[in-house]
C-alpha positions in Angstrom: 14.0 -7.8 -7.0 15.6 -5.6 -9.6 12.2 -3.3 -9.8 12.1 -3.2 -5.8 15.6 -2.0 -5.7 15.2 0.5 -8.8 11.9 1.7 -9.1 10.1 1.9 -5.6 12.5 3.8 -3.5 12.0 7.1 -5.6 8.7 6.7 -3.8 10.0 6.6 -0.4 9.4 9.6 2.0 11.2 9.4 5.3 9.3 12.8 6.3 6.1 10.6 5.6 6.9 7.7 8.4 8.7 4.8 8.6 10.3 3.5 5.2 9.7 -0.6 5.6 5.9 0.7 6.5 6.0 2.5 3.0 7.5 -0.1 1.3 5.2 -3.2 2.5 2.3 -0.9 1.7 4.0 -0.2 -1.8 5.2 -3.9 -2.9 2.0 -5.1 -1.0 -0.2 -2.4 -3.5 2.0 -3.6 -6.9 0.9 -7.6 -5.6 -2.7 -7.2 -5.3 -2.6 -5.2 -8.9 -0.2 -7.5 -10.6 -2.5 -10.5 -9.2 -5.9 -9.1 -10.0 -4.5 -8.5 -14.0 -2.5 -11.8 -14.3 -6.0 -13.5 -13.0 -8.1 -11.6 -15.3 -6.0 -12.8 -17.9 -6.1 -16.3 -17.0 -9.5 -16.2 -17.2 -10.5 -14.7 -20.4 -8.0 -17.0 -22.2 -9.1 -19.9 -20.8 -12.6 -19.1 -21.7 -11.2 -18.3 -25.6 -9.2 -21.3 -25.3 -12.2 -23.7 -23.9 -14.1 -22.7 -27.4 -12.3 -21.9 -30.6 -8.8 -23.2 -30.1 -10.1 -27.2 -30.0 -10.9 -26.7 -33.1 -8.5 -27.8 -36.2 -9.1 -25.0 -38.5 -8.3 -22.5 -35.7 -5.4 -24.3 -34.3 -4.0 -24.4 -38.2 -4.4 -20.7 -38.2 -3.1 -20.3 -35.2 0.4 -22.6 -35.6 0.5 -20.4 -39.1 1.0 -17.4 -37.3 2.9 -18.6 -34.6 5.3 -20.0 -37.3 5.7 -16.5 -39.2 5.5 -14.6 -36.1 9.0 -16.5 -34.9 10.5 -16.2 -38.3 10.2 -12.7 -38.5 11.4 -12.6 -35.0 15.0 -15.0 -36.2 15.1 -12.3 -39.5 15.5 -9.9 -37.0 17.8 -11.2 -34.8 19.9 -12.5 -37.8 19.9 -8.9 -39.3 20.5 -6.8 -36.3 23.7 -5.5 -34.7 
């Protein structure tokens, strides 16, 4: 809602036509883009998930980083203002 309200009305033109016809073609445009990248991701990680992550070596090295990766992250957090 908040990037509706903020971001696509810069890209509004009333000399252009009607604004609600602008705006269902722009939020309708950011849908099918948003869609087609968050499928394409979907499906590449559930073919790299299907094959290496059943493994117990890989999901060792995989909790490992996970692990260091959210300590850094509480480091962080401790040490910032």
């Amino acid at each position: 809602t908040l990037l509706y309200f903020s971001l696509l009305p810069q890209f509004l033109h009333p000399e252009r036509g009607r604004i609600w016809l602008q705006n269902i073609q722009l939020g309708g445009v950011q849908m099918i883009c948003s869609t087609l990248t968050n499928v394409t991701v979907v499906y590449f990680a559930a073919k790299i998930a299907g094959s290496s992550v059943q493994k117990p070596s890989t999901q060792k090295i995989i909790r490992h980083v996970v692990s260091i990766l959210l300590a850094l992250f509480a480091i962080k957090m401790a040490f910032s203002k």
